[in-house]
C-alpha positions as MATLAB code, in Angstrom:
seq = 'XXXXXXXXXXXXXXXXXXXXXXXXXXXXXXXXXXXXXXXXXXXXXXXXXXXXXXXXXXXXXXXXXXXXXXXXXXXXXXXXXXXXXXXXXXXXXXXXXXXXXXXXXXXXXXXXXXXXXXXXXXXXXXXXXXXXXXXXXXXXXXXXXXXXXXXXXXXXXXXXXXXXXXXXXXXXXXXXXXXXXXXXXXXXXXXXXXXXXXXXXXXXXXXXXXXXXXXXXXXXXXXXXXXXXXXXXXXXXXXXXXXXXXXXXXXXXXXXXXXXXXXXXXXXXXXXXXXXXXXXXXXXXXXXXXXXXXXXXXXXXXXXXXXXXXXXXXXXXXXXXXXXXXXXXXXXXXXXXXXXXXXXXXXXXXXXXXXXXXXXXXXXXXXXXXXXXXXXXXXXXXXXXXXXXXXXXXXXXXXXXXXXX';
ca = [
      95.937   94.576   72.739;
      97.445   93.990   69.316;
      95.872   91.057   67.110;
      97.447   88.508   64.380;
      96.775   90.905   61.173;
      99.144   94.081   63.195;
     101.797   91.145   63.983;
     102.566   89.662   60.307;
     103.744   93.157   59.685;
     107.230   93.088   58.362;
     109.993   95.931   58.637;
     111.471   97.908   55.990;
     114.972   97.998   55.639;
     115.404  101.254   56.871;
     113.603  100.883   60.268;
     110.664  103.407   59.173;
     107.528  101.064   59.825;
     105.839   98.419   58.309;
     106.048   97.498   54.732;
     106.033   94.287   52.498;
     109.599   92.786   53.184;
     110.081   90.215   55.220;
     113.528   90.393   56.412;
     114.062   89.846   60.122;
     113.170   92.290   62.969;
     116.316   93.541   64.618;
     115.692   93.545   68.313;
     118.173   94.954   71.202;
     117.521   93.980   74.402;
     119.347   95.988   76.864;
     119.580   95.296   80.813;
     122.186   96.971   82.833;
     122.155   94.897   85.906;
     122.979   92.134   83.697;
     126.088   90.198   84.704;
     126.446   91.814   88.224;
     122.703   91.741   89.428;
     120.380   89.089   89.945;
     116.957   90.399   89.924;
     114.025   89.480   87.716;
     114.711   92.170   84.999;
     117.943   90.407   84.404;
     116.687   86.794   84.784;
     114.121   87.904   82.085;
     116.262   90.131   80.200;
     118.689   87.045   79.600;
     115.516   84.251   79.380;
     114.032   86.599   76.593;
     117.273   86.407   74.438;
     117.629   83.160   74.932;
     114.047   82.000   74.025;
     113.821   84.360   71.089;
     117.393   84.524   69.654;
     116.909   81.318   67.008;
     113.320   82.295   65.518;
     113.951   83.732   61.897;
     111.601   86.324   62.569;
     113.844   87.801   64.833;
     117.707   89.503   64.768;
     118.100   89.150   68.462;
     120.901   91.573   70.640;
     121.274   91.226   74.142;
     123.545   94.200   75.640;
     124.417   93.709   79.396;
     126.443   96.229   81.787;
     128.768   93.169   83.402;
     130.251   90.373   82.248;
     131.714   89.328   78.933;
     130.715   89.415   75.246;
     129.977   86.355   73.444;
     127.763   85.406   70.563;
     124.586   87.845   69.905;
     125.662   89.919   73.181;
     127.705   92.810   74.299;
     128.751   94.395   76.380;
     128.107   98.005   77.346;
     129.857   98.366   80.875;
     128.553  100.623   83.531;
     129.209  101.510   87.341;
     127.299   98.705   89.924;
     124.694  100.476   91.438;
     126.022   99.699   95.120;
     129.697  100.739   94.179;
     131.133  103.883   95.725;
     131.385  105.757   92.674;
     127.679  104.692   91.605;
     126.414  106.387   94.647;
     128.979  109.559   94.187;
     127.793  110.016   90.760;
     124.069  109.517   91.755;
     124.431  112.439   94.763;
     126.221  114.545   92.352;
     123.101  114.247   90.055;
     120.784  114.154   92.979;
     119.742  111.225   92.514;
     120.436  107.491   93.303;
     123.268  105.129   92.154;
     120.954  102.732   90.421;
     119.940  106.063   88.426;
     123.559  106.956   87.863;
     124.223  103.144   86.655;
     121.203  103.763   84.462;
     122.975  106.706   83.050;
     126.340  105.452   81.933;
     124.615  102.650   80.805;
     123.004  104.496   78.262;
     125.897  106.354   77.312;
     128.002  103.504   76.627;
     125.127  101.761   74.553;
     124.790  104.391   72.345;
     127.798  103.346   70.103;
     126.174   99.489   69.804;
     122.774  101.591   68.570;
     124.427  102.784   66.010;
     126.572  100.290   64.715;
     123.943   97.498   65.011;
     120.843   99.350   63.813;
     118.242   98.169   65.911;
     114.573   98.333   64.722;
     113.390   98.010   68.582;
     115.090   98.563   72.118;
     113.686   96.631   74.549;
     114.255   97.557   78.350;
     112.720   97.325   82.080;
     114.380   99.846   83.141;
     112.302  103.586   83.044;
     115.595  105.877   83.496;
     117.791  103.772   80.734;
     114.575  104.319   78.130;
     114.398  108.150   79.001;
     117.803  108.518   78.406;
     117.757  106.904   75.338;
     114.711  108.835   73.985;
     116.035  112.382   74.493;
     119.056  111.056   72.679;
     116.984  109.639   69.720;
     114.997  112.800   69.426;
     118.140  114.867   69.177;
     119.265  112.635   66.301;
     116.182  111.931   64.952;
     116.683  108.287   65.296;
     114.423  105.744   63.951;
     114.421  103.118   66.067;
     111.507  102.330   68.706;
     111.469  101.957   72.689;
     109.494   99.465   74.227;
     108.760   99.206   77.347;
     108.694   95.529   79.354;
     106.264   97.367   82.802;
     107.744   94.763   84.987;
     108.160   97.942   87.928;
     104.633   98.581   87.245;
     104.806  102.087   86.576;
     101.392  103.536   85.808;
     100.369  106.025   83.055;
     100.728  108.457   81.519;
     103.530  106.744   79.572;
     106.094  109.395   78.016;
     107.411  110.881   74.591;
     110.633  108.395   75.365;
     108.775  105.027   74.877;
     106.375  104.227   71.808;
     104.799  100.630   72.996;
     104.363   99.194   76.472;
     104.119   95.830   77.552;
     101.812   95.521   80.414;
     102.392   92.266   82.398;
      98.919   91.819   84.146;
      95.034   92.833   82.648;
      94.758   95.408   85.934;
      97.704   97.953   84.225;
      96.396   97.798   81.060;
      93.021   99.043   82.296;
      94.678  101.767   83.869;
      96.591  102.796   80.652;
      93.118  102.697   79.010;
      91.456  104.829   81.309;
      93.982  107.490   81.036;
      93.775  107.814   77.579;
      96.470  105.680   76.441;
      96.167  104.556   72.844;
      95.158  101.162   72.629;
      97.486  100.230   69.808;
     101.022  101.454   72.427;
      99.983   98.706   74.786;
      99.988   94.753   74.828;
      98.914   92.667   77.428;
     101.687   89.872   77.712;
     102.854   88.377   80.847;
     106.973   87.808   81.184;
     107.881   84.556   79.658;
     109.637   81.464   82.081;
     111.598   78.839   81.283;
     110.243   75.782   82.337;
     112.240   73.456   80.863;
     114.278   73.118   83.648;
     111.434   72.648   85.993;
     111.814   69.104   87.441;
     108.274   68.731   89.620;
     108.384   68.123   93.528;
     110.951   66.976   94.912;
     110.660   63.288   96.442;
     111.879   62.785  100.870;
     115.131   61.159   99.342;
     116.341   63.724   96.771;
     115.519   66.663   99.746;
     117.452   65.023  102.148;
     120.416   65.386   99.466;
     120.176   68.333   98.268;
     119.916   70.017  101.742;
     123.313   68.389  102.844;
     124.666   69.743   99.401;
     122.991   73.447  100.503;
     124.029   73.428  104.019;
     120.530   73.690  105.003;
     119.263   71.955  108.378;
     117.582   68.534  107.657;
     115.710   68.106  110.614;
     113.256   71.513  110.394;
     111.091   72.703  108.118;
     112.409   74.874  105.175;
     110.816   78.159  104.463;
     112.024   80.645  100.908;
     111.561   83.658   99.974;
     113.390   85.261   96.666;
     113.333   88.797   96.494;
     115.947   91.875   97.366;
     116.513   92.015  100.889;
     114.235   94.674  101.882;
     111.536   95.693  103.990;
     110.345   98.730  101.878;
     108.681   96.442   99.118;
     109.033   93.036   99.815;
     108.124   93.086  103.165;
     110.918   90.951  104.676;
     110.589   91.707  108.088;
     106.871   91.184  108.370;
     108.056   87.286  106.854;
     110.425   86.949  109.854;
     108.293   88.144  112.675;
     105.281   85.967  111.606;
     107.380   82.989  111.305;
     109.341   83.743  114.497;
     105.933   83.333  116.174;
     105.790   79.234  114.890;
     106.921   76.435  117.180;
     108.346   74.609  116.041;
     110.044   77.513  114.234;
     110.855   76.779  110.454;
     114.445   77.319  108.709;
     114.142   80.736  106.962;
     116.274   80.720  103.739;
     116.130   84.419  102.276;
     117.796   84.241   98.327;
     117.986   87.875   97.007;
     120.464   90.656   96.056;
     121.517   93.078   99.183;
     120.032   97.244   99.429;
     120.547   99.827  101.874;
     117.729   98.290  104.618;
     119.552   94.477  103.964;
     122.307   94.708  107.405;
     119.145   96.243  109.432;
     116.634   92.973  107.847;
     119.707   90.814  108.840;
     119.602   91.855  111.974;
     116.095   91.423  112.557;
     116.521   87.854  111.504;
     118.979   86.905  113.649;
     117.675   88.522  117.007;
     114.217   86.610  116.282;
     115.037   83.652  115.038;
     119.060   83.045  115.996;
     122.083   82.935  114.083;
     121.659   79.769  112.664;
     117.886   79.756  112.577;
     118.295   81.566  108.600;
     120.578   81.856  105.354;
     120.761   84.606  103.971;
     122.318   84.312  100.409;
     122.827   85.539   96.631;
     122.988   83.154   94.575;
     123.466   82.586   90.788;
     120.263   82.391   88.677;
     120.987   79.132   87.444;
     121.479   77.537   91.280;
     117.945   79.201   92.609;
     116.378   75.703   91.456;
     118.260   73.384   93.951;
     116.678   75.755   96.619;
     113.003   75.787   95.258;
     113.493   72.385   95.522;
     114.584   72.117   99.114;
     111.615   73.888  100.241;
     108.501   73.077  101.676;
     106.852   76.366  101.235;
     107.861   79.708   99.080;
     106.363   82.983  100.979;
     106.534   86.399   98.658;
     105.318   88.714  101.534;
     105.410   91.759   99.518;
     101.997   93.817   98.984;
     102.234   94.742   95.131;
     104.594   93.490   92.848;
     104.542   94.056   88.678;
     104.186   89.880   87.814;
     105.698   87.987   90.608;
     107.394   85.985   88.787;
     109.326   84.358   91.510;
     105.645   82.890   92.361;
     105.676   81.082   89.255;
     109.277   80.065   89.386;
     108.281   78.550   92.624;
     104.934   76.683   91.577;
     107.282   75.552   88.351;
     109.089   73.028   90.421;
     106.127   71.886   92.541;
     106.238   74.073   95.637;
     103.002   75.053   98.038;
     103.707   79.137   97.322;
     101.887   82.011  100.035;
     101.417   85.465   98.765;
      99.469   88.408   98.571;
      95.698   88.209   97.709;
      95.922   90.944   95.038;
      95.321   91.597   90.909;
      98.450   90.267   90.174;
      98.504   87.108   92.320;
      95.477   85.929   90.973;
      96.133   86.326   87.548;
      99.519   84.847   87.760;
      98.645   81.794   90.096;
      95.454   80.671   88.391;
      93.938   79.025   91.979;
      96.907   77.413   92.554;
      98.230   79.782   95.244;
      97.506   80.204   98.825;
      96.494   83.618   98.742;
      96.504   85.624  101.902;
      95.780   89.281  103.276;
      99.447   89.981  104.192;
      98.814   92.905  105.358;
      96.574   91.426  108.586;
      99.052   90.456  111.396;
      99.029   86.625  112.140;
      97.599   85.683  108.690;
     100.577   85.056  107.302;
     101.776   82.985  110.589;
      98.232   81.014  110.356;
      98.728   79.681  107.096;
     102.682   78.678  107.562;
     101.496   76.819  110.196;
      98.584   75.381  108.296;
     100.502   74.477  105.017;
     103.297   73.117  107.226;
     101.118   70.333  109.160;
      99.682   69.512  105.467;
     100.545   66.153  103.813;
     102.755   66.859  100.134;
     100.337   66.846   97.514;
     101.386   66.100   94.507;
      98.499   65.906   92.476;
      98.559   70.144   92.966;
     102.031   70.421   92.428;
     101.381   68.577   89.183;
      98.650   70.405   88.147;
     100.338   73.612   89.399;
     103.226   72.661   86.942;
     101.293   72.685   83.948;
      99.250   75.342   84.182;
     102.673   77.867   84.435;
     103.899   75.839   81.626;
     100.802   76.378   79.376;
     100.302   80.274   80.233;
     103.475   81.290   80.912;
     106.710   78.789   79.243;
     108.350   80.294   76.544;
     107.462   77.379   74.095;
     103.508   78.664   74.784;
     104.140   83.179   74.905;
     107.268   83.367   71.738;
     104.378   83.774   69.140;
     102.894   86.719   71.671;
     106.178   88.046   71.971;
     106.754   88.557   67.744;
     103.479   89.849   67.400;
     104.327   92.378   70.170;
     107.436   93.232   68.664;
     105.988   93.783   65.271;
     103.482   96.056   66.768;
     105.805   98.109   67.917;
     107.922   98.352   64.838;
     104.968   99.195   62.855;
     104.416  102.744   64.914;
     106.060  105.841   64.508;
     108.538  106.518   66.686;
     107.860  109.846   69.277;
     110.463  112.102   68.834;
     109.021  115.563   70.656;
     108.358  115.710   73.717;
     104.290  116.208   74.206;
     103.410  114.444   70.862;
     101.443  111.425   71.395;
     100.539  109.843   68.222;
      97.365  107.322   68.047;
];
């Protein structure tokens, strides 16, 4: 982990490593799902910018691959990942059309690289970051990749990227144990806004905003946010456990569509009925209304990088079920019901359990606070400079092979 003394380093003008100036670190943060996806590397790709953009330590950049350009961002546009010629362009390369989005992506980023000069480029996403390495060794560019592990990708960690973020203590063991210098990797969990979080919702207000949300009033309300898969998040094991309750729960499923989505669909509505689940994507910014209608979150999946739905969830006060794993534990702090979802009927069990349970507000409370003490962005922007001036401080790795201490 990198300490206080590595994180008052300042930058030199020219981008070459630490030195005795003081002017501000220039810091691109580039997300290509941005303004057409909503997934957690855009939620915290956007969060990031926002939470960082006014300390004068900082020249914050935000470069998305949808939308439109306004202050501090741009906008570097790229092919959807589910569009036709995404996918053509993926099968031409042999590989997917999130890879081929990744690719044009980088492409049309390079010109904002070198106009804007960036001491770091921060990304999530592995195939963006190669891309931009090979180019950066070509031109012997000075800038430095860091990498934000939120996919959880172990080590070894490549030429392309110079300092990784690892979100949970369990990845940053592994990158130790491999050999992975100590100084390339920080243990920082992704930041959340919590300023929106507005605590448990009282009978009254639930009532209203389930009218407003179209969501039965006179059942139980079950969420889950996460892409509508079975692959990792383990959507249909959610549906067939809570098809087994009577009575049976509302099932509200928030998350962008994938290839398995129409055959999860389908599941859902031979098992529980046409009108027995919503299935929707929403906009980041209307997620909250939902969290609030609940009365439990379930994140079935098995591993995940941070969850940070979880904590989005115990943010505004809601009784959250999920994996009993590294990651769950470090990122619920006892304030999770922690499961083996892996055992059939556990996950039913404890629906059924956490359903029949009174509201307790005394745990949502307490739940509340301890997200926003570990993980609000008023508590983690200090960790975040020091990161980035760690990573500013190291040479860059411009050969493929080298692997610098």
């Amino acid at each position: 982990m990198v300490g206080p003394t590595t994180a008052r380093k300042a930058v030199r003008d020219d981008g070459g490593g630490s030195g005795d100036q003081t002017r501000p670190l220039r810091v691109m943060i580039a997300c290509s799902g941005l303004g057409h996806v909503a997934r957690g590397f855009e939620t915290f790709s956007q969060e990031c910018f926002e939470a960082l953009r006014h300390r004068s330590e900082l020249q914050m950049t935000l470069v998305k691959g949808a939308g439109e350009a306004t202050e501090g961002q741009f906008v570097a546009r790229t092919i959807p990942r589910e569009t036709l010629a995404a996918r053509a362009l993926g099968r031409a390369l042999r590989r997917s059309g999130y890879f081929a989005e990744q690719m044009v992506f980088a492409v049309r980023c390079l010109p904002l690289v070198r106009s804007e000069h960036p001491d770091i480029v921060y990304f999530s996403d592995w195939a963006f970051g190669r891309a931009l390495g090979r180019w950066r060794s070509l031109t012997r560019g000075t800038f430095r990749l860091l990498l934000s592990n939120g996919a959880a990708g172990p080590p070894p960690y490549d030429w392309t990227t110079d300092h990784v973020q690892q979100l949970t203590p369990l990845f940053l063991e592994l990158a130790r144990e491999a050999g992975e210098p100590p100084r390339r990797h920080t243990l920082l969990p992704l930041g959340l806004d919590t300023s929106t979080a507005l605590g448990r919702a009282g009978p009254d207000e639930v009532r209203a905003l389930r009218r407003r949300l179209n969501i039965p009033g006179e059942c139980s309300v079950v969420l889950s946010v996460a892409a509508l898969n079975a692959w990792s998040k383990r959507l249909d094991h959610l549906i067939r456990e809570l098809a087994e309750l009577d009575p049976r729960p509302h099932l509200i499923l928030l998350g962008e569509s994938e290839a398995e989505t129409p055959a999860v669909l389908a599941l859902a509505s031979s098992l529980l009925g046409e009108d027995g689940f919503t299935a929707l994507k929403v906009r980041a910014e209307e997620v909250a209304d939902y969290y609030r209608a609940a009365d439990v979150f379930v994140l079935a999946s098995i591993y995940e990088g941070q969850g940070r739905v979880v904590l989005e969830a115990l943010a505004h006060g809601v009784p959250v079920i999920a994996h009993d794993a590294h990651w769950a534990r470090y990122v619920t702090g006892g304030h999770a019901r922690l499961i083996d979802m892996s055992a059939e009927h556990r996950l039913r069990d404890e629906l059924r359990s956490t359903l029949m349970a009174e509201p307790n507000a005394q745990a949502a409370r307490a739940a509340q606070r301890f997200v926003s003490d570990e993980f609000g962005w008023e508590a983690l922007s200090p960790r975040y400079i020091e990161m980035l001036r760690a990573c500013a401080s190291l040479p860059p790795r411009l050969r493929r092979g080298s692997h610098p201490a």
